[in-house]
C-alpha positions in Angstrom: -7.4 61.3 169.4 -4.1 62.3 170.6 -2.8 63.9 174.0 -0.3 66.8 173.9 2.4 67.5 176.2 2.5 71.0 177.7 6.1 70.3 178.8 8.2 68.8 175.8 4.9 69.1 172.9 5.2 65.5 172.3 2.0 63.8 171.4 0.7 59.9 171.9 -2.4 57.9 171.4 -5.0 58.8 174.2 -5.6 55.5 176.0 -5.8 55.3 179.9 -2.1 56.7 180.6 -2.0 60.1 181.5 1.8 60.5 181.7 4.0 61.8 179.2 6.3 59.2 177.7 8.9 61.3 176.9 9.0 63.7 180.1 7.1 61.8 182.3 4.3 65.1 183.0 1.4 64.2 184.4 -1.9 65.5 182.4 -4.4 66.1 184.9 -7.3 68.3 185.7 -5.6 71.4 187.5 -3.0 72.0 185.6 -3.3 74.8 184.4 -1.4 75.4 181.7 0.0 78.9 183.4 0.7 77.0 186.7 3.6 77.6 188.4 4.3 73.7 188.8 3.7 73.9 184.9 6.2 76.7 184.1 8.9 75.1 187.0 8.9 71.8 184.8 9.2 74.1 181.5 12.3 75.6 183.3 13.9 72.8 184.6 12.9 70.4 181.1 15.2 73.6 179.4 17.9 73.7 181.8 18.7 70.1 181.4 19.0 70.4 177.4 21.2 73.3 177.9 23.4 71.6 179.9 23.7 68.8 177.2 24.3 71.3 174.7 27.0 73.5 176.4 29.0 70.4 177.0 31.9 70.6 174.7 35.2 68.9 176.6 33.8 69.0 179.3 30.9 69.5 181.3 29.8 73.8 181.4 30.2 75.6 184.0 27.4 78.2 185.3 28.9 80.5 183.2 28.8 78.4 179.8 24.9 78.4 180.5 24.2 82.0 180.3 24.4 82.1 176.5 21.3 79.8 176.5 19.5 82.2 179.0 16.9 83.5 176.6 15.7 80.4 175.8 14.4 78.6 178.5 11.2 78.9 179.4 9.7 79.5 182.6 11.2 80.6 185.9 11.9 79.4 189.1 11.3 80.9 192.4 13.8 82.7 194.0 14.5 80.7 197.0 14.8 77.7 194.2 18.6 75.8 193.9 17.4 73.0 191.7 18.9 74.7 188.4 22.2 74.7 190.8 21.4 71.0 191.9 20.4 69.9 188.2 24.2 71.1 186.8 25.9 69.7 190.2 24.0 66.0 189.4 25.2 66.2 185.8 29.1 66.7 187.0 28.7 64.1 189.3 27.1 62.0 186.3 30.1 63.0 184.3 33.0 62.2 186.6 31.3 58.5 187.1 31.7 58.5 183.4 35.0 59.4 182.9 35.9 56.6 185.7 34.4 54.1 182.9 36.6 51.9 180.9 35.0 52.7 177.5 36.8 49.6 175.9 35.1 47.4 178.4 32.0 48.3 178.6 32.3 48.0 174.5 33.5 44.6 175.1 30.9 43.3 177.8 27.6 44.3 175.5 25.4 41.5 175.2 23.6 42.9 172.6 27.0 43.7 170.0 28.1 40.5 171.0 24.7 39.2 169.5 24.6 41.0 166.6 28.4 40.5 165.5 27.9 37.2 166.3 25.3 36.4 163.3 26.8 38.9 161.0 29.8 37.0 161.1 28.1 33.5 160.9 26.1 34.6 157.8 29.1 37.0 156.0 30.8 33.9 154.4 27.7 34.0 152.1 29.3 37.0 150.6 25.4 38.7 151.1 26.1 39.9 154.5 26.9 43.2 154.8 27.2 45.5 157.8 26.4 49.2 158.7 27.5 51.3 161.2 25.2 54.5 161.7 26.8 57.2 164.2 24.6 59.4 165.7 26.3 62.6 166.5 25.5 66.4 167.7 25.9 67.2 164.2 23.9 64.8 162.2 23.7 60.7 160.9 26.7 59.5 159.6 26.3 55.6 157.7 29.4 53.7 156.8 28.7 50.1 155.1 31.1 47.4 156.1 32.1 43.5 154.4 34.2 40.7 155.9 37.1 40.2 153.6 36.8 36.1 153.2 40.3 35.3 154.0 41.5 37.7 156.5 38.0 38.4 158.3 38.6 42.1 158.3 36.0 44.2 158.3 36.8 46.5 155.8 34.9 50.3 154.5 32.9 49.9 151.4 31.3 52.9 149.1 31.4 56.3 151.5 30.8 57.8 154.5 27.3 58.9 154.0 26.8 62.1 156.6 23.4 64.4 156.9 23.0 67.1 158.7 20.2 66.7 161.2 18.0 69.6 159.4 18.2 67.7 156.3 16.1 64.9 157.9 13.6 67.0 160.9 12.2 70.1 159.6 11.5 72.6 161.7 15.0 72.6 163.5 16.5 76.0 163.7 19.3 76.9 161.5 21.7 78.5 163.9 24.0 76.4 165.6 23.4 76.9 169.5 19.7 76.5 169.0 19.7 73.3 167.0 21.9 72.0 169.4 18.9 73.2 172.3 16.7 71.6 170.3 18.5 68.2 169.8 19.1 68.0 173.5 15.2 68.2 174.3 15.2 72.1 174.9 12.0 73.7 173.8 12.3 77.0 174.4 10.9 79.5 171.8 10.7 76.4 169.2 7.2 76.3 167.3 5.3 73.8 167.9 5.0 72.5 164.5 8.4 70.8 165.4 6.8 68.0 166.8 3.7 68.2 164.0 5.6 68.3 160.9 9.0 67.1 162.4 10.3 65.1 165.0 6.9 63.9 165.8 6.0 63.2 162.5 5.0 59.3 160.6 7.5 60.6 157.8 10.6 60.9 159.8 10.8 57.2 159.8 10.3 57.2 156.2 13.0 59.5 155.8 15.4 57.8 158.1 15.3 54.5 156.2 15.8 56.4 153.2 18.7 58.1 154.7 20.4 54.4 155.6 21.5 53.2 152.1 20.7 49.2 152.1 17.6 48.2 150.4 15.7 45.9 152.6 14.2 44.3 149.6 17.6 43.0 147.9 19.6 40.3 148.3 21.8 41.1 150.7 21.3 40.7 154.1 22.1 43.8 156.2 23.0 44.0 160.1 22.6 48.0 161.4 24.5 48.7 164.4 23.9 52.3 165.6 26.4 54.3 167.8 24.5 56.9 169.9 27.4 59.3 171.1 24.7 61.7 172.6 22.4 59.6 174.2 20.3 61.4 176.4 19.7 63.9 174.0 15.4 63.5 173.7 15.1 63.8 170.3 18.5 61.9 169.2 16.9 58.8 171.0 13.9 59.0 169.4 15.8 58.6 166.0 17.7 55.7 167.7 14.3 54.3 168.7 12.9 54.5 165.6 16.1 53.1 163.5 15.9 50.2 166.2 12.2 49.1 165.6 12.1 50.1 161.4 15.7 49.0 161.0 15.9 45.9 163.1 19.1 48.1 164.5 21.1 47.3 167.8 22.0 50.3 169.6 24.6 51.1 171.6 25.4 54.1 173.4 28.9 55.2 174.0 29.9 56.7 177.7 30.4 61.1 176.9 34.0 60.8 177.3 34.9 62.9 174.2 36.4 60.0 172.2 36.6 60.1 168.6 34.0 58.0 166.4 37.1 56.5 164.8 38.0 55.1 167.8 35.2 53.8 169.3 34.5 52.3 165.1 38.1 50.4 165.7 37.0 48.7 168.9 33.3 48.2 167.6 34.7 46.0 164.9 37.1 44.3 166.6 34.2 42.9 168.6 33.6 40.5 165.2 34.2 37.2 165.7 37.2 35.4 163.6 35.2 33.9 160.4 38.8 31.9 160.1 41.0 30.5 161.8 44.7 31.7 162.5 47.5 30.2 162.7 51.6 30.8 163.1 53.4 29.7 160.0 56.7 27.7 161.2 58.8 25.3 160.0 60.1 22.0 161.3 63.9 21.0 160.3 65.1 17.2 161.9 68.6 17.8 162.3 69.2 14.5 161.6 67.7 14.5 158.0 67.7 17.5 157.1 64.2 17.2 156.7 62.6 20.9 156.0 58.8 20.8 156.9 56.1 23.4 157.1 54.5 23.4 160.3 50.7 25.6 160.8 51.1 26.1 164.9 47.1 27.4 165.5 46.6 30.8 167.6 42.9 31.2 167.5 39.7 29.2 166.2 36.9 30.5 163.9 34.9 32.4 166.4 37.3 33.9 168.8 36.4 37.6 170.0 39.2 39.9 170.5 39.5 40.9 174.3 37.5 38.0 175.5 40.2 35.3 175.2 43.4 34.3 176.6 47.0 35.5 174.7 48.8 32.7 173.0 52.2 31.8 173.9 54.2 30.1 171.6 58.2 29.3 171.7 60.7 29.3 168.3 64.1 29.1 167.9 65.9 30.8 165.4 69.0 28.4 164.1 72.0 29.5 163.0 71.6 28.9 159.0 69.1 31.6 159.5 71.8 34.9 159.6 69.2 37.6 158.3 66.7 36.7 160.6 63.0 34.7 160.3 59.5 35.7 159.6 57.0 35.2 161.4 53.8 35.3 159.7 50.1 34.9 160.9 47.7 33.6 158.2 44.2 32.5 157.7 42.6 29.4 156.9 39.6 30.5 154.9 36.9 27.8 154.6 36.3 28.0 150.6 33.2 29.5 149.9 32.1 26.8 146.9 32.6 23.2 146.4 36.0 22.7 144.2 37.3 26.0 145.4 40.2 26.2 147.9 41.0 30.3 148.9 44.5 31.3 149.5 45.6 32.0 153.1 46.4 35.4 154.1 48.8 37.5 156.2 46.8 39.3 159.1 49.8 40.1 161.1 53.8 39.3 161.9 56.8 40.3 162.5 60.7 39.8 161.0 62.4 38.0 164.3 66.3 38.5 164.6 68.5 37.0 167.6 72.1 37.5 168.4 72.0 33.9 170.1 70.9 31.3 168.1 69.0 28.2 169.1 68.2 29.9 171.6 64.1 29.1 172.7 62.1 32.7 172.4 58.8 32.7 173.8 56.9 35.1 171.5 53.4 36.2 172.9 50.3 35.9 169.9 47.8 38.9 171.1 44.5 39.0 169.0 43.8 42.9 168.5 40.6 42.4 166.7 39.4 40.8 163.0 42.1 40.4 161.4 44.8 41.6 163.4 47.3 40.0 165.4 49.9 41.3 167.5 53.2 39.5 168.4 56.1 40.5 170.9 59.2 38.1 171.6 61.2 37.9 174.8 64.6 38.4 174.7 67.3 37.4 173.5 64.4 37.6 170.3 64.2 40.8 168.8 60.9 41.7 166.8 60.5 44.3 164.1 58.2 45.6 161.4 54.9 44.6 161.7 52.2 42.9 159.2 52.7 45.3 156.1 56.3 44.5 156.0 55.4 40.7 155.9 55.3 39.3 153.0 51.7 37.6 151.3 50.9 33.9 151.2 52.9 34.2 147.6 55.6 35.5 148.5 56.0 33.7 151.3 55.7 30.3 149.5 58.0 31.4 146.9 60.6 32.0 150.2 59.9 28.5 150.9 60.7 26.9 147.3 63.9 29.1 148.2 64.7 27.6 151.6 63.9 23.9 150.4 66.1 24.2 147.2 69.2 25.8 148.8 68.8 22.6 151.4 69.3 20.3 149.0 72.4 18.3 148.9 75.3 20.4 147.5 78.5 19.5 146.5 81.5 21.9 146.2 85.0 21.4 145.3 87.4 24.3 145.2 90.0 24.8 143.2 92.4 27.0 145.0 95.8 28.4 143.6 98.2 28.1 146.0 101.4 29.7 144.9 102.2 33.5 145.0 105.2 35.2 145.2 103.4 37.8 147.3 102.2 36.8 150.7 99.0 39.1 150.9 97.7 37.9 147.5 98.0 33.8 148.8 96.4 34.9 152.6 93.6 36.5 150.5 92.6 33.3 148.5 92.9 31.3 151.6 90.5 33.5 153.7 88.2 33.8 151.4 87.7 29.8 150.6 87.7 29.6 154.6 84.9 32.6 154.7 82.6 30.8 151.8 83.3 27.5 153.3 82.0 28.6 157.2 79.0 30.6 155.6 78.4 27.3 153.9 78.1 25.2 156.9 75.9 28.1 158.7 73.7 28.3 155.8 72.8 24.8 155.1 71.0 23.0 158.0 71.5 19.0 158.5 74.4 16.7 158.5 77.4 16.6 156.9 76.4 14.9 153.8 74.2 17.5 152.6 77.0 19.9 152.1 80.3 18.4 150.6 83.3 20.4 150.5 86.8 19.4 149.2 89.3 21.7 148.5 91.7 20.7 145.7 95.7 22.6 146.0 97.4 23.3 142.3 100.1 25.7 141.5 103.1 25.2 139.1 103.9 21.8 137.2 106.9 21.1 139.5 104.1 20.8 142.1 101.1 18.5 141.7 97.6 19.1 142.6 96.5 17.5 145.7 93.4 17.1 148.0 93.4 19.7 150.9 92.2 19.1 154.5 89.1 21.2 154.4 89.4 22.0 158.3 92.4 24.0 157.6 90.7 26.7 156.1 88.6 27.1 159.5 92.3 28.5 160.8 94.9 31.4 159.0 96.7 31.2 156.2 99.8 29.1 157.3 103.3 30.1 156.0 105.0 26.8 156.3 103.0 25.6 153.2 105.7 23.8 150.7 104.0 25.1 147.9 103.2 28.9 148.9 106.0 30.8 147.6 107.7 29.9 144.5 110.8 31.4 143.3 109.1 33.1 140.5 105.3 34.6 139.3 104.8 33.3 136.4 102.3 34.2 133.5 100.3 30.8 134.2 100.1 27.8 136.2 99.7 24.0 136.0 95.5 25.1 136.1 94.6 22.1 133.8 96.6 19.3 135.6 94.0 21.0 138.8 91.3 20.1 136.0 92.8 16.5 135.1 93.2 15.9 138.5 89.6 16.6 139.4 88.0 14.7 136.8 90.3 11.6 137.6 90.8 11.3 141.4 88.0 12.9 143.2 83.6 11.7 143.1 80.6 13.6 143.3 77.9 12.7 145.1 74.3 12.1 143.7 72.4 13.3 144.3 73.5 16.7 144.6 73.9 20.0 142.8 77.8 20.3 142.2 79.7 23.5 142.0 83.7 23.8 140.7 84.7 27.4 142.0 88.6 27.5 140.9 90.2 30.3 142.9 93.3 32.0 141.3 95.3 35.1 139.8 97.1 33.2 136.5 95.7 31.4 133.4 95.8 28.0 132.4 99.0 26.7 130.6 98.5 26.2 126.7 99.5 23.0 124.8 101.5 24.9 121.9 104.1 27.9 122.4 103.3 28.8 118.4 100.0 29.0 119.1 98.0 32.6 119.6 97.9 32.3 123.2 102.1 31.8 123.2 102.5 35.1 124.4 100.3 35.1 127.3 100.7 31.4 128.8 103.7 29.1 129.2 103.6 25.7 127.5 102.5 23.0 129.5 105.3 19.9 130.1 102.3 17.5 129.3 100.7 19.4 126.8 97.5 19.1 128.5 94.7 20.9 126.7 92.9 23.0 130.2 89.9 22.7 127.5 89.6 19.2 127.2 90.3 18.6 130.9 87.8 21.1 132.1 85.3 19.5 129.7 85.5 16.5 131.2 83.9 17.7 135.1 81.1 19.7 133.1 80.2 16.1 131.7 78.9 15.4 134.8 76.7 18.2 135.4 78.7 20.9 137.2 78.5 24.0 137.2 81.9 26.2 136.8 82.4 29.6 138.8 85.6 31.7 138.7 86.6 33.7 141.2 89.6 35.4 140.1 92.4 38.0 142.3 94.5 40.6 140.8 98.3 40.0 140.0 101.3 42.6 139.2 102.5 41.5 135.8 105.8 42.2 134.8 105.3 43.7 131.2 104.6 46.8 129.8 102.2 48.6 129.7 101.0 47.8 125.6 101.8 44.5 126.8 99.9 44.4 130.1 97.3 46.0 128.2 96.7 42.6 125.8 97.6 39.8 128.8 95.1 41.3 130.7 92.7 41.0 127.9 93.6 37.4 127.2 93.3 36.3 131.0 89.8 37.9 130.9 88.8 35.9 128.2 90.4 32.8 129.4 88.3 33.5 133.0 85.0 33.7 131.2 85.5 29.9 129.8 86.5 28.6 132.6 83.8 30.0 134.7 80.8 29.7 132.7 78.8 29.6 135.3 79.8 33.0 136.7 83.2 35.1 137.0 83.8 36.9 140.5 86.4 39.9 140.5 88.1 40.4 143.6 88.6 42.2 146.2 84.9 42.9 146.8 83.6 43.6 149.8 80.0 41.8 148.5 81.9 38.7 147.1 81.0 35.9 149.8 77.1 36.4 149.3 77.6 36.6 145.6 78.9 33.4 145.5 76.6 31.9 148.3 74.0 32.7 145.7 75.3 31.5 143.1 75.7 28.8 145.0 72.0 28.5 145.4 72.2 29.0 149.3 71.1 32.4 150.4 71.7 34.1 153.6 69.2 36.7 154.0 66.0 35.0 153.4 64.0 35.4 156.3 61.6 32.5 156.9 60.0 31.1 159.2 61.6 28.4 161.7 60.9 26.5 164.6 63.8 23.9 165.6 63.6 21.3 168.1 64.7 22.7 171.6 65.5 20.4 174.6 65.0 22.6 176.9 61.8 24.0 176.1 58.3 21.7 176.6 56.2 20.9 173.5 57.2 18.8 170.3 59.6 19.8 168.4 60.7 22.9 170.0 57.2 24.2 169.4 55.0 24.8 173.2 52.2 26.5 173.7 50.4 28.0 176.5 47.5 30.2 177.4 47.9 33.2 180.0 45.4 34.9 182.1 
């Protein structure tokens, strides 16, 4: 046998208790069912749900209640304030609400805490899933979620299953206001059958697990976490109740502060412990080696919850060879998830870090948001920009790092630079461009000395021989006073291959090393024979060196020739020009097989640079040693409050 409620129609098993579990009404001989207590605790039962179901943004006034007037039941007398005292409570309830810090009170539940943490120590089987039912005033809304291995990001997968709550309780009115009654616990003028064939029914749990898409039978193991964002409503609970016993569920209720499910979703989830570690990708560089080392500074251990643990300080510096800035990724280490199989790390946050003072230590601040996210702000003089899309992945950034390591090895450069010019402007604009390549040189490539050699080799006409250049006087202007920087005459060529001879006799390379010849000029070679084709484009060299034969001999030891090559008036005419220009063309592409540079050009000193193999806007990661700063190798790290 069962007893019936003749306040809210539920129905339970009749044992010894006499009270109504769901309204608390007393069944008891004298209460008769046309009572006036009976139809004051109708009344009041109905007031309450339309208060609940007039809330939109806020809670109703007395006004928003009079469009539920013809459904409450029941009367109270006169003299009676409690439907006045009833909506004064609920305001009073709704202002301690909105004094709640939603975000903590999401962060201090025991029971998420619980549930997240065995859903993330059992999702590295791959057969853990997770779903996230909302209960709304609307309907049940299921979204299934899966940890992503290597970031530990919860991410959406399949839809967003929604139904309508008369899909699931029959009986529930089809207009609006008085489902919503309903929903809230209003009875009203609902028939009773409701509670018989609906609400109160041993199929609505059938139909709710149904309505959840896992199958309880399969091989995956599913965690339900169920959002109540109208708790309080009577018959909402009992659906929360009965997802919590069938469903093995946690609940949680979220405060009535009008946030969005999305919202609350985002901070739900970043309640999920780290399945992974994280870590700050640096480098190391010993200044005195040149040593270039990859350095894994850690920011959080598996099982770290977002919100519940201290910020991560860790301080870079940004050298000098670094001009376009440094990344600063944040990657996993996922544990591999079969024997013999090693998962890549991933990017779960960064930033691109720029500085106008290099060397300079920057403290940058490691903030974990939630499952895979990280945030990361820099204090000055570090600048931080972009976020984690515009970091590159693990690939990328390992291809960045091949870059970096090959354009630190030892290079070795030797310039060939024309020095005579019988206009000023056109010998100032060779000088200050080997002076330009030479200082981005020196920026670029980190370490001592001996991992970047530069010489600079001095040719112009046969009256004047080639000679070895002090490098250092490129780091000033042009100077004037040079004996061999205006010649009497411009000439068609110059004394280019005694340059070449002299190379290949009187200077070393060092090993080893990649080795560049970049020959700087406006005029061709000198040929060997004045009969010869070329006659009427080059002078005849005194020696009757053969610039092939010469050049030949420094690409026998495995260097690579560039050409960069500067206008020059010639005095012909025009058919002539026209042919002499053609020839020194052709003459340029020999000589720099390796690549021919026009100039001017605004874009010349980074084409070169990467030709060179040494490139200036690569950002990457670096940490350098910084004296000033605590912690090995200018790395420290510290945990704030």
């Amino acid at each position: 046998m069962s007893a019936l409620c003749l306040v809210c129609y539920e129905t339970w098993p009749v044992m010894d208790e006499t009270r109504c579990p769901d309204c608390g009404w007393i069944v008891a001989d004298g209460n008769d069912p046309d009572s006036e207590q009976l139809d004051r605790a109708r009344h009041l039962r109905d007031v309450r749900a339309a208060i609940r179901a007039a809330r939109k943004s806020g809670w109703p006034t007395p006004a928003d209640l009079k469009a539920f007037n013809r459904l409450l039941r029941g009367t109270l007398s006169t003299e009676s304030h409690e439907a006045q005292k009833e909506l004064d409570a609920a305001n009073a309830e709704a202002d301690r609400v909105q004094q709640t810090d939603w975000r903590a009170y999401v962060r201090a539940s025991d029971a998420l805490a619980e549930a997240f943490t065995l859903f993330a120590d059992t999702a590295s089987t791959l057969r853990h899933h997770l779903f996230i039912v909302r209960l709304t005033r609307d309907g049940m809304a299921a979204q299934e979620y899966v940890l992503n291995p290597g970031t530990g990001r919860p991410e959406p997968s399949g839809d967003d299953t929604r139904i309508p709550w008369q899909a699931l309780i029959s009986g529930l009115s089809a207009t609006s206001q008085i489902r919503l009654f309903q929903l809230a616990g209003g009875v009203g003028v609902r028939p009773q059958h409701l509670f018989v064939n609906g609400i109160g029914s041993p199929t609505l749990a059938k139909t709710l697990r149904g309505a959840v898409p896992w199958d309880p039978n399969g091989e995956r193991w599913t965690q339900v976490v169920v959002l109540n964002f109208v708790s309080g409503w009577p018959l909402i609970d009992r659906i929360a109740g009965l997802l919590e016993k069938d469903l093995a569920a946690t609940i949680f209720t979220i405060p009535p502060q009008g946030v969005s499910e999305q919202e609350v979703i985002a901070e739900i989830l970043a309640r999920i412990p780290l399945v992974t570690s994280y870590y700050l990708l640096l480098a190391e560089i010993n200044l005195t080696t040149s040593e270039l080392t990859r350095r894994e500074e850690p920011l959080f251990e598996k099982g770290t919850v977002a919100g519940l643990q201290d910020e991560v300080t860790v301080t870079v510096t940004i050298p000098g060879a670094a001009k376009g800035g440094v990344y600063l990724p944040v990657m996993t280490r996922p544990e591999p998830l079969e024997e013999g199989f090693e998962p890549e790390p991933c990017t779960v946050g960064g930033i691109s870090l720029t500085t106008s003072k290099p060397n300079v230590p920057i403290r940058v601040t490691a903030k974990l948001e939630g499952a895979g996210h990280v945030s990361l702000t820099p204090s000055a003089p570090g600048r931080g920009s972009g976020g984690p899309d515009e970091v590159p992945d693990a690939a990328e950034l390992t291809e960045r790092w091949q870059a970096w390591q090959d354009h630190t090895d030892s290079i070795d450069v030797k310039f060939l630079i024309e020095l005579s010019a019988a206009d000023w402007k056109a010998f100032k604009a060779r000088w200050d461009l080997v002076g330009k390549l030479m200082q981005a040189a020196r920026m670029t490539l980190i370490g001592e000395e001996k991992r970047l050699r530069l010489q600079v080799v001095g040719y112009g006409q046969h009256g004047t021989q080639p000679e070895l250049v002090d490098a250092n006087l490129f780091g000033r202007p042009a100077a004037r006073g040079a004996s061999w920087s205006g010649p009497t005459k411009d000439p068609v060529s110059t004394g280019l291959e005694h340059a070449f001879r002299y190379v290949a006799e009187n200077t070393t390379w060092e090993a080893p090393t990649k080795r560049f010849l970049v020959t700087v000029g406006s005029r061709v070679p000198c040929v060997t024979d004045q009969l010869s084709e070329h006659a009427a484009y080059a002078d005849r060299c005194p020696d009757n060196l053969n610039w092939r034969d010469e050049l030949a001999k420094i690409k026998a030891d495995s260097v690579t020739c560039l050409a960069v090559t500067f206008p020059r008036e010639l005095p012909l005419h025009e058919f002539q020009e026209k042919f002499q220009r053609r020839h020194d063309d052709h003459i340029w592409q020999q000589i720099g097989s390796g690549g021919v540079f026009s100039a001017p050009d605004s874009d010349i000193s980074n084409k070169l640079l990467t030709a060179l193999g040494i490139h200036l806007d690569a950002p990457f990661p670096f940490a350098v040693y910084s004296p000033t700063e605590p912690g090995a190798n200018g790395v420290s790290k510290r945990r704030t409050r």
